[in-house]
LOSESE-387042 format. One record per residue (C-alpha): y, x, z. Coordinates in steps of 0.05 Angstrom, whole numbers. Example, Ala and Ser with C-alpha at 12.3 -4.5 7.8 and 13.67 -1.06 7.14 Angstrom:
[[-90; 246; 156]] [[-21; 273; 143]] 
***
This chain:
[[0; 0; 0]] [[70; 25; -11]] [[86; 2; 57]] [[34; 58; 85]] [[83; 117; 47]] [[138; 156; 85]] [[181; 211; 45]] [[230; 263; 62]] [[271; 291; 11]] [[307; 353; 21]] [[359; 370; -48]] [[411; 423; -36]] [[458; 445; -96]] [[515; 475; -49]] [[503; 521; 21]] [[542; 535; 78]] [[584; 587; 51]] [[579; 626; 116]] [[518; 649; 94]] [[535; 667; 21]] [[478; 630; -9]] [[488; 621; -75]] [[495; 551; -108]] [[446; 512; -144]] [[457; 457; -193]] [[399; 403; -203]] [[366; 400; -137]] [[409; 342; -107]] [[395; 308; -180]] [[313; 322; -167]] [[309; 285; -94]] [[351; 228; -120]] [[304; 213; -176]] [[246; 217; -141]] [[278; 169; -89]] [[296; 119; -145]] [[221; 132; -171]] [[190; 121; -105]] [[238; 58; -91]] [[241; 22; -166]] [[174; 41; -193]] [[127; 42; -131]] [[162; -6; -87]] [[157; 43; -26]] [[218; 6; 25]] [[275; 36; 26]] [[280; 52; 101]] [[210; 96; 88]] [[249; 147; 50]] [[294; 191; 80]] [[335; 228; 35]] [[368; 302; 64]] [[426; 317; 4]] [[466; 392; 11]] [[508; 397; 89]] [[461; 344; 113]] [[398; 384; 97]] [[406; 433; 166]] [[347; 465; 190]] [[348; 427; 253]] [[361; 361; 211]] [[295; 388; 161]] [[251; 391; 231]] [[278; 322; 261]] [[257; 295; 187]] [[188; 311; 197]] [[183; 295; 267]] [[222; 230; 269]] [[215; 206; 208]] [[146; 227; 188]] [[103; 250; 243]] [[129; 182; 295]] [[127; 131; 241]] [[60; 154; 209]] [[-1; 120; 230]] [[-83; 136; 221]] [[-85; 126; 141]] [[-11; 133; 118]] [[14; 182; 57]] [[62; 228; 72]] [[106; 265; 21]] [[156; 322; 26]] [[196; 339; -31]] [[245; 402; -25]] [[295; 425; -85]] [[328; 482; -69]] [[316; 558; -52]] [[269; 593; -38]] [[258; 667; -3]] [[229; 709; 53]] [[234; 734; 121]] [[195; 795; 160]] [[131; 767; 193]] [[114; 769; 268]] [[44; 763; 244]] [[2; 832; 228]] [[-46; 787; 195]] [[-2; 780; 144]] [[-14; 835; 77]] [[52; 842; 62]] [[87; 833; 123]] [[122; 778; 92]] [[131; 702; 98]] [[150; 648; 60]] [[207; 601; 74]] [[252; 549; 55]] [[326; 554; 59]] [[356; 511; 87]] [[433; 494; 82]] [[457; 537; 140]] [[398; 576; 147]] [[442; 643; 135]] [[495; 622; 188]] [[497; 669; 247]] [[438; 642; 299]] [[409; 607; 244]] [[344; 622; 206]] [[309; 594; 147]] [[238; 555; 155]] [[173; 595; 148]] [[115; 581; 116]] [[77; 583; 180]] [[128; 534; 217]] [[127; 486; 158]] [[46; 491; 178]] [[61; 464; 244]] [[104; 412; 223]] [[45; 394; 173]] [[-10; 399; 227]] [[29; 346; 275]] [[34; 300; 222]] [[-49; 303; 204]] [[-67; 301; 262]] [[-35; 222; 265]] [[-89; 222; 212]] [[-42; 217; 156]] [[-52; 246; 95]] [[6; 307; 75]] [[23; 329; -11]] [[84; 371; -14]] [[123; 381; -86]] [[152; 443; -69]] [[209; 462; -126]] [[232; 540; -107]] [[206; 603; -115]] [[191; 672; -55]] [[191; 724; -102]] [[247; 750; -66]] [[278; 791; -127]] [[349; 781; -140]] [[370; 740; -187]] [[404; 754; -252]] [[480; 730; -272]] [[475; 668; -309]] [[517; 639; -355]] [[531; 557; -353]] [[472; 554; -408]] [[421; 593; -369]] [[376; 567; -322]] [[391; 586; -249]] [[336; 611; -209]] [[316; 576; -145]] [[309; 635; -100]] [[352; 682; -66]] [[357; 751; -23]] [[302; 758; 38]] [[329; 743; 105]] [[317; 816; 135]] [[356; 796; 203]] [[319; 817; 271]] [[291; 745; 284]] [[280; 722; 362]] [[208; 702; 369]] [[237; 638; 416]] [[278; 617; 350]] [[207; 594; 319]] [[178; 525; 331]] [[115; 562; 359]] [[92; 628; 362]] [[51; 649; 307]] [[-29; 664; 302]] [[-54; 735; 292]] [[-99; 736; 233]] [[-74; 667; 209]] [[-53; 665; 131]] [[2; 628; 108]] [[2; 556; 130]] [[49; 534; 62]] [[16; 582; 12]] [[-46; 606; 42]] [[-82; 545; 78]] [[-102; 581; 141]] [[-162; 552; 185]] [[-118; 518; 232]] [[-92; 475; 166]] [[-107; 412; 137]] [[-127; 381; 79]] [[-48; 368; 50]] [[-45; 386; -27]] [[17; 429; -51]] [[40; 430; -113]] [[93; 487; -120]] [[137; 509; -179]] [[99; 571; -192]] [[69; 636; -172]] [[85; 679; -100]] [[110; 727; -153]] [[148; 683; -201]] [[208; 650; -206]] [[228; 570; -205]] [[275; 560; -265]] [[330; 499; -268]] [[326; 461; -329]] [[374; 417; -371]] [[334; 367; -412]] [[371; 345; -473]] [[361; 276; -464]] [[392; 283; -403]] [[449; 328; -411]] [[438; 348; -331]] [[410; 405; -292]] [[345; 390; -258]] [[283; 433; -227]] [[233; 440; -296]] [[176; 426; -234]] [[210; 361; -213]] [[229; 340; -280]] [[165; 340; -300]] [[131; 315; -249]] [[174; 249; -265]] [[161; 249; -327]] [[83; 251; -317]] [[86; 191; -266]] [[118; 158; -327]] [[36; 150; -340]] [[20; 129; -265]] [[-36; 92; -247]] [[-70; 77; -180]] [[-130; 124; -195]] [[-79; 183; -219]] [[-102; 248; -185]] [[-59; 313; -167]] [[-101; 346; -217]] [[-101; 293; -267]] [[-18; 308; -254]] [[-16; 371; -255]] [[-59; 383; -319]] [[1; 340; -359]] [[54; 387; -322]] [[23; 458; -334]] [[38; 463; -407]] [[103; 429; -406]] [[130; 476; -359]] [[94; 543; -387]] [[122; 510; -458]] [[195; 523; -435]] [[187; 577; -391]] [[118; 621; -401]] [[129; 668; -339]] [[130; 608; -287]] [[68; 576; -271]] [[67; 518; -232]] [[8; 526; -177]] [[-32; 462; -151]] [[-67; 484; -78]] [[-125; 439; -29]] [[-154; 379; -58]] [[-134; 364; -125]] [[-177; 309; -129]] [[-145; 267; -76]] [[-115; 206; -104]] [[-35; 214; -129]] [[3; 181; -62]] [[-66; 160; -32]] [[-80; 117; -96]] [[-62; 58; -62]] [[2; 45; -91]] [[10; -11; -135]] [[58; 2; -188]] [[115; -57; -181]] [[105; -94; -240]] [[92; -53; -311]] [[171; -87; -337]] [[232; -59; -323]] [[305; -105; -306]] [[363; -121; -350]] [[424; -99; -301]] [[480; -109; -356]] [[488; -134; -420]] [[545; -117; -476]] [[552; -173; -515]] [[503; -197; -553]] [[471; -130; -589]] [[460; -83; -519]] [[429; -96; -453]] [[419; -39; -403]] [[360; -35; -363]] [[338; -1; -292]] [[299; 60; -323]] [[324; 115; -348]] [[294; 200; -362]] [[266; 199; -296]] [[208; 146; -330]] [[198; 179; -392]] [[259; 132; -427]] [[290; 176; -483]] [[316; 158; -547]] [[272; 118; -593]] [[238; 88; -538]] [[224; 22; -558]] [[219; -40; -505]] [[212; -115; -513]] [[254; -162; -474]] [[226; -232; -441]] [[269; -275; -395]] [[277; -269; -326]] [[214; -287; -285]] [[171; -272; -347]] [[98; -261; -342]] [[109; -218; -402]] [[60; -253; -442]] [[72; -281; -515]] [[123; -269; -565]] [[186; -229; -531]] [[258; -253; -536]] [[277; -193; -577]] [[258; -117; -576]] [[301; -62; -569]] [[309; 17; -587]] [[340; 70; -535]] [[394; 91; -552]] [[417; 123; -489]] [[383; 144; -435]] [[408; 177; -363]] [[373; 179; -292]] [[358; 118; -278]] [[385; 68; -335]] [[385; 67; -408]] [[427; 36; -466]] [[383; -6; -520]] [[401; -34; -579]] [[376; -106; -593]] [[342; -110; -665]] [[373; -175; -676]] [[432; -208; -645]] [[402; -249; -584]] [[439; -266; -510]] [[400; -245; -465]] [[414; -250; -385]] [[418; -205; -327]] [[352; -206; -303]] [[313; -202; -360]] [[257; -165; -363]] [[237; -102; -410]] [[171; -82; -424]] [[162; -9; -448]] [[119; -23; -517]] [[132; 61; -541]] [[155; 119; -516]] [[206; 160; -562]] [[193; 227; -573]] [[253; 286; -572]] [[282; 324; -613]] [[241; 375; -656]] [[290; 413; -671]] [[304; 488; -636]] [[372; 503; -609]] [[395; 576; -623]] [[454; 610; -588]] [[482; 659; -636]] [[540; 687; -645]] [[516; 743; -695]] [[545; 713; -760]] [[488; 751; -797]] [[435; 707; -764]] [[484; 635; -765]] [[486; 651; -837]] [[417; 656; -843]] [[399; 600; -813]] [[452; 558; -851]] [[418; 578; -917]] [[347; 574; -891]] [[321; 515; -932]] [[334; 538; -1007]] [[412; 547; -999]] [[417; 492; -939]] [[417; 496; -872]] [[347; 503; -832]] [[309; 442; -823]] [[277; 468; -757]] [[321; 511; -719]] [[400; 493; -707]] [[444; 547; -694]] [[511; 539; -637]] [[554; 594; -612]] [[538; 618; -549]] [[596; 589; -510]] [[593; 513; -544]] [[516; 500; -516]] [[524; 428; -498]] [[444; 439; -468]] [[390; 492; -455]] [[390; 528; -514]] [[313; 532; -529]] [[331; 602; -555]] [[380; 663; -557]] [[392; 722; -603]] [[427; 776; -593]] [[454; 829; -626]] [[441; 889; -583]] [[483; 954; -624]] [[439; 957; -689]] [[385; 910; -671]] [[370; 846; -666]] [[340; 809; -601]] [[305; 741; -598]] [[298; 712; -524]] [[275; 650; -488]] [[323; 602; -450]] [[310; 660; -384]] [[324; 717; -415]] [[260; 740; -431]] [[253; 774; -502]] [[195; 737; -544]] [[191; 782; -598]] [[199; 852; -624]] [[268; 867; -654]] [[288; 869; -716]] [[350; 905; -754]] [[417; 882; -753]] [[415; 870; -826]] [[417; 810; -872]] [[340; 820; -880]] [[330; 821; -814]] [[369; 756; -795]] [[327; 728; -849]] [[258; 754; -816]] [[287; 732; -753]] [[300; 665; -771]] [[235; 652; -810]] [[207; 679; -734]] [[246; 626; -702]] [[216; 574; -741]] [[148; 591; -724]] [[166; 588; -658]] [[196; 524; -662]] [[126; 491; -703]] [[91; 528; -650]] [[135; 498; -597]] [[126; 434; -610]] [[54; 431; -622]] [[47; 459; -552]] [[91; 394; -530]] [[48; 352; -560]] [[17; 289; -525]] [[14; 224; -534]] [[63; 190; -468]] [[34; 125; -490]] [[-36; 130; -484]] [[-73; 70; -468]] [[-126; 73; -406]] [[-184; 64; -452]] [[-175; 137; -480]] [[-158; 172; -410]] [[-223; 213; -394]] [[-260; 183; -456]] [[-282; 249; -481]] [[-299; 302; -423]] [[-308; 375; -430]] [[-368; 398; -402]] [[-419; 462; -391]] [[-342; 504; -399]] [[-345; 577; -386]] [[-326; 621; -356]] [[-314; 569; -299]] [[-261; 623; -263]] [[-190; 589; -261]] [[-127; 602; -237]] [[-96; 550; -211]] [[-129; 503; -276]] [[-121; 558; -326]] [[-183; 591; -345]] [[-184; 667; -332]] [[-211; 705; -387]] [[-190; 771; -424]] [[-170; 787; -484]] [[-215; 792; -540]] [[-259; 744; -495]] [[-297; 684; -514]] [[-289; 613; -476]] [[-348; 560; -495]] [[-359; 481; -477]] [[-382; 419; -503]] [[-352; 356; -513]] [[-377; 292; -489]] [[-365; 215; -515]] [[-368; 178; -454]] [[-345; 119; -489]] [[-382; 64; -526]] [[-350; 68; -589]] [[-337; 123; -635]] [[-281; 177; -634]] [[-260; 233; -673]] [[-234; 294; -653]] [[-202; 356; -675]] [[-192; 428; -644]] [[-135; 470; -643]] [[-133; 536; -620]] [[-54; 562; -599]] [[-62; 636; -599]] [[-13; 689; -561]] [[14; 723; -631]] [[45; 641; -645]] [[-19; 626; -693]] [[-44; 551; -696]] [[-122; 554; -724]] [[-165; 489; -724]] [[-233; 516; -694]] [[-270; 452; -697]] [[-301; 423; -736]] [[-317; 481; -776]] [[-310; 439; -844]] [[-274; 386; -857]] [[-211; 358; -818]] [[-245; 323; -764]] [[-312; 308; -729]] [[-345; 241; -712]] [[-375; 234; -644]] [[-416; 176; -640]] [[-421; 131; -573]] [[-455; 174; -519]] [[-455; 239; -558]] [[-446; 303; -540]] [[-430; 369; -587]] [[-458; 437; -598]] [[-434; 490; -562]] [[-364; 506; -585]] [[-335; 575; -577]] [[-264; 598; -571]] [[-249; 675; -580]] [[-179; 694; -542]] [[-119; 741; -575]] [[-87; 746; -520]] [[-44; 820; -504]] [[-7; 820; -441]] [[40; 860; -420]] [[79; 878; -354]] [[131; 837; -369]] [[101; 776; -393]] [[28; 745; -375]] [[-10; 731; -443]] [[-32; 651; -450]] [[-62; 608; -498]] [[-81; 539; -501]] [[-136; 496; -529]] [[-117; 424; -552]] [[-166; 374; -562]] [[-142; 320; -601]] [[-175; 255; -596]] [[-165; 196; -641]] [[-202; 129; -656]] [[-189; 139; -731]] [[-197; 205; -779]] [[-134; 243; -780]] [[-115; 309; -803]] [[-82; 367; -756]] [[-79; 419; -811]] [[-13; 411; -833]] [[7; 441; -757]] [[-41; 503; -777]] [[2; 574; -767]] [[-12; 639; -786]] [[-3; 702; -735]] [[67; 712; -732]] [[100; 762; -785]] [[26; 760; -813]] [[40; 712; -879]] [[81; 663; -897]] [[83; 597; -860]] [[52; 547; -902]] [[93; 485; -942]] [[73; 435; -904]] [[65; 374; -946]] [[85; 302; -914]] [[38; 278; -860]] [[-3; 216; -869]] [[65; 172; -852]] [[44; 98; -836]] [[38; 105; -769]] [[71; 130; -703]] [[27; 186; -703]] [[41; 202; -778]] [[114; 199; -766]] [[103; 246; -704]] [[54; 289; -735]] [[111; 304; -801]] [[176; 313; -758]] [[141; 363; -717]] [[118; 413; -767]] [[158; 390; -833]] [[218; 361; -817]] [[241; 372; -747]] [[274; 297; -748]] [[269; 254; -683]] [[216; 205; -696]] [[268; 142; -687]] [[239; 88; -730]] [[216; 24; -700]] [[141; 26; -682]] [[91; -2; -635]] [[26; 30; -638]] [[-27; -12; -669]] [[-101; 0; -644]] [[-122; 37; -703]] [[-67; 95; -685]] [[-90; 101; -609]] [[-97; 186; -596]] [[-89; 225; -536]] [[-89; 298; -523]] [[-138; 342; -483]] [[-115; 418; -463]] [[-151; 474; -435]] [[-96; 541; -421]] [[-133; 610; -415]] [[-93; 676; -381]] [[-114; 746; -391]] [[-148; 774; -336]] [[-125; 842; -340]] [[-62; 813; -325]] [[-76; 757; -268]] [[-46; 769; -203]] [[-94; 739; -152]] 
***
């Protein structure tokens, strides 16, 4: 029951400035969302949410949360959920167990003033251990980083990272809620013996870094964790597990940002907020109207909601059965509302309810920060004299989002990096061939991009789990990433589960930026009959890694209830051949239209669709890291 759910939210953009933390920008932006979420969506009461926003989230204020609001009100059986947006760092440890004689924490608004401290891992444990022991069950959504490495100057288009210096201050032991164990690990990260059986998902590794991210849809800063996280529960269901979540939020995140890697810790399987939560209603509420050709509705980006979306619109009180009033597309979408436009001219009331029939899918297009005019004009004359059809090109001041891209000219060389900095390819020279080579790269990377990104939001329930992977080795994983090295070989089976037949195609996403279908071995795509399972199928890795960046690839397993070809999304290795002419995609259905503006024409897939049950598809994925380079 929603009723048996308590949350504390904990969001700070702006600290105490005694303490010279530095600022943030989405984390206010996360907790908010995920209180409208919790509140709109799941119909948790208002009063069971208690929502800790920049001054207000103290330490002392973080600790009365938990005890007061959590550990009091929570009885035998009740979900508890703490969600904190902010930084991260670390802190000497009092405990020699402890290998590197450091510990976690969270900081906490005026956690750097003078007497103050930020939270350890291990006193976080404590807080956690009061709570089970109500018998209430404890996931944390943990969106910072403990790297402790100093973060680089960002510009306004970069993402900020969500950690900051160690706290190396002489700490009194009578400042911590409870003296710690000898030879206990880390209650947050570690799961010491004395611990329970919460589940934590964190933004990524002990020795990443959390990056902010600034969706375009959205125009706003947010955590990429968070962001994503809402955007998977766009798909919730009462029998959603953590893994089941976390499997949709891996390769969205490692998309955007390769060297963070979001980590899921304890029982994945438990059900997503106990799996008792009903969702309220699957319609959404018309809260304004603008005359009789837009109506605005309580959903916005945190619910998947972008552009293209398409809804259908019954009167208030609807059982949203039979023919709608009218349908709508997205037009705008922020937060927590979004603009549609009516298809026809229709008045339609406050009250009214919206049904999501489609979700839209963004833009496919790269943005490139360049000021180099050798590369803008490059790109500008990309597609036979006109301007690229894939990759758009802005000046590195005008970025009105996350460019997906920069390239810099570094004295007679050029340099391609991601949106953190990172370079993602070997230079090439400042020349007009080398823009040229450069921007051909950046098209690949775009294709390969957005091939990674692809899933199906929409999925019906009949397809979720209806082909499993089975007998998979090596069964090693890291986090849910299969560990393997390079020049490796991963094999499984797949197995129908379903009563009717399917067809499926496999992709293999390489680290040079290759796309290669590796089954079936001929033709496009292979039937599986009801009940049937494959051969053993093998997947060799590519995969290089280097110091600076961990080597990953990905499997995708598309699944489909009619034939349908994947090889126009086929890539060669990159600077190994030309990239093929892709020739239009079988375009009569949302999926055709999808399939074509990803690798052909870089369009966003606007045009009025509802998916018809011959053009149902979903999207398995299996990601693989080299195990030379793992960090365990």
């Amino acid at each position: 029951m929603a009723s048996n759910l308590y949350a504390l939210l904990v969001g700070i953009n702006r600290y105490s400035a005694i303490g010279r933390v530095p600022h943030l920008r989405g984390c206010v932006a996360d907790v908010v969302a995920m209180r409208d979420f919790l509140v709109n969506q799941l119909g948790v009461p208002t009063d069971h949410i208690h929502l800790l926003a920049d001054e207000a989230a103290t330490r002392t204020a973080i600790i009365d949360g938990w005890r007061t609001h959590l550990r009091d009100r929570a009885q035998a059986g009740a979900i508890v959920f703490f969600h904190y947006s902010g930084h991260g760092s670390q802190a000497p440890s009092h405990d020699p167990g402890e290998n590197d004689q450091l510990d976690e924490t969270v900081v906490a608004y005026d956690s750097r003033d003078e007497g103050k401290y930020d939270l350890l891992d291990k006193e976080l444990g404590v807080l956690i251990r009061e709570v089970e022991q109500k018998g209430a069950q404890v996931a944390l959504l943990m969106d910072c980083c403990h790297s402790g490495h100093i973060t680089r100057t960002r510009d306004e288009n970069r993402p900020l990272f969500r950690q900051c210096p160690p706290d190396v201050r002489p700490r009194p032991p009578e400042t911590l809620l409870s003296p710690p164990a000898a030879q206990t690990r880390s209650a947050m990260f570690g799961g010491g013996e004395a611990t329970g059986r919460y589940v934590l998902l964190a933004a990524c590794r002990d020795e990443e870094l959390a990056n902010e991210y600034r969706p375009p849809e959205l125009g706003q800063w947010r955590g990429a964790l968070t962001f994503f996280f809402l955007k998977a529960l766009q798909q919730y269901h009462p029998g959603l597990t953590w893994a089941d979540l976390y499997d949709r939020i891996l390769p969205q995140v490692r998309v955007l940002y390769p060297n963070q890697t979001p980590q899921l810790e304890g029982p994945g399987e438990h059900l997503l907020f106990g799996g008792a939560v009903q969702p309220v209603g699957s319609y959404l509420v018309v809260v304004e109207t603008e005359g009789a050709g837009k109506v605005k509705v309580n959903g916005g980006v945190a619910l998947g909601l972008t552009a293209g979306s398409r809804l259908a619109i019954y009167p208030p009180t609807s059982n949203l059965n039979g023919r709608p009033l009218a349908t709508a597309t997205v037009t705008e979408a922020g937060t927590d509302t979004a603009w549609a436009s009516l298809d026809r001219p229709v008045t339609v009331e406050p009250g009214s309810r919206a049904k999501i029939m489609v979700f839209g899918y963004g833009e496919q297009r790269a943005v490139v920060a360049v000021d180099e005019p050798l590369v803008r004009d490059a790109i500008a004359t990309a597609n036979q004299g006109k301007p690229s059809i894939l990759v758009q090109a802005v000046a590195l001041a005008d970025a009105a989002r996350t460019p997906d891209f920069f390239v810099l000219r570094e004295g007679s060389i050029l340099v391609v990096q991601d949106a953190t900095g990172e370079a993602v390819l070997s230079t090439a020279p400042a020349t007009a061939a080398g823009a040229a080579q450069v921007t051909k790269n950046l098209e690949q990377l775009t294709i390969y991009r957005n091939v990674e990104r692809l899933r199906n939001q929409a999925a019906g329930p009949a397809l979720r789990g209806a082909v499993a992977v089975v007998d998979l080795n090596p069964s090693r994983q890291a986090g849910r990433a299969l560990v393997a090295p390079a020049g490796g070989r991963i094999t499984f089976r797949l197995h129908n589960q379903t009563r009717r037949p399917l067809y499926v195609t496999i992709l293999h996403l390489t680290a040079d930026f290759a796309i290669r279908r590796v089954f079936p071995d001929r033709g496009y795509t292979e039937k599986l009959a009801p009940g049937y399972k494959t051969q053993t199928i093998g997947v060799s890795t590519t995969g290089a890694a280097t110091q600076e960046r961990l080597a990953h690839e990905s499997v995708k397993i598309f699944i489909t209830t009619t034939p349908v070809s994947f090889d126009a999304l086929q890539l060669p290795p990159l600077n190994q051949g030309e990239i093929p002419t892709a020739a239009p995609v079988r375009a009569d259905s949302p999926l055709g239209w999808l399939l074509d503006a990803v690798r052909r024409t870089g369009a966003r897939p606007l045009r009025p669709v509802a998916a018809g049950a011959d053009d149902q598809w979903i999207v398995e994925e299996l990601w693989i890291v080299d195990k030379g380079m793992l960090i365990v």
